[in-house]
N, C-alpha and C positions, 0 to 999 in steps of 0.2 A: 859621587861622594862629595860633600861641601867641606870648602875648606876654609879652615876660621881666617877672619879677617888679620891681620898684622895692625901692629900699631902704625907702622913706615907704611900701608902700601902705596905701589906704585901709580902712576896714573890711569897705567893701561889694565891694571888689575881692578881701579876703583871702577873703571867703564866695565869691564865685565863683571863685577859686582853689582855695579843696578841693572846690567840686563838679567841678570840671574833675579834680581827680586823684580825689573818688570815681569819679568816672566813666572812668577808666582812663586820664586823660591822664599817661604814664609822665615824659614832655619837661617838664610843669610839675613834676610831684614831681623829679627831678633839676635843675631850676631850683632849686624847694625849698630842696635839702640843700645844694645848693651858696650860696644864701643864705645860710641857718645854721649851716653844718656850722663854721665858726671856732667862733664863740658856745658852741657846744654841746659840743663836743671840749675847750673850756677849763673848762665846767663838769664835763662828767665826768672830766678831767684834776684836778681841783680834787676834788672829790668822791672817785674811785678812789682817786688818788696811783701812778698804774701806768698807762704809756701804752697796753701791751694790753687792758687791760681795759676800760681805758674807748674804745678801739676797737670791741670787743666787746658793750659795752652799749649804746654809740650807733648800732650796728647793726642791734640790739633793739630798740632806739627808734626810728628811722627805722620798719622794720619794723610796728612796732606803729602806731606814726603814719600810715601808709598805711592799714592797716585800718580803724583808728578816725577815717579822713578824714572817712566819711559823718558823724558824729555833731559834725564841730565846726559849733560854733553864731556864731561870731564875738563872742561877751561877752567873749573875751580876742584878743590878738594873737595870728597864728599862732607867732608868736617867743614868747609867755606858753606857748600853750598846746603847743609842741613841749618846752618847757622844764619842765611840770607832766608830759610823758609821761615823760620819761625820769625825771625824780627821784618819782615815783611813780608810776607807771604799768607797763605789761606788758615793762619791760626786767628784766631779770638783775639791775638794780641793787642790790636786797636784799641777793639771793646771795652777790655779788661784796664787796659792800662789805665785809659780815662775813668773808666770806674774808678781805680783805686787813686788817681791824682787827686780825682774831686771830694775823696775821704782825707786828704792832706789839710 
């Protein structure tokens, strides 16, 4: 049975959280997003300046965040370490950003 994530959890719950979605649990990783998907959408909303794109990046991110589930270690909050994927990590962010600076 899965069990929904808390807002508090613990650290040793968040480690067994991403081994449960390394391991294919689809139901916690859409728990996941739906955790942080405000948080995150406010930062790439903040970051982009352009609600598609940062639709689009945090996509990417999510994305990449699944993949890269096996390797989190728990030395940060999944809410730290979702938040160092997308602003450095394997999203479009780069890309994107500078697109949208050199529309400034």
């Amino acid at each position: 049975m899965n069990k929904a994530l808390a807002p508090s959890t613990s650290p040793r719950d968040e480690r067994t959280i991403a081994r449960l979605i390394a391991g294919g649990d689809r139901a916690q990783f859409t728990l996941l997003i739906r955790q942080y998907n405000r948080r995150l959408y406010r930062l790439a909303r903040a970051t982009l300046r352009d609600d598609a794109e940062a639709e689009d990046a945090l996509q990417d991110a999510y994305l990449s965040a699944y993949h890269a589930m096996p390797g989190f270690r728990g030395d940060a909050s999944l809410s730290t370490w979702l938040s160092d994927l997308f602003e450095f990590g394997g999203s479009r962010c780069d890309r994107i950003c500078s697109r949208v600076l050199a529309r400034l």
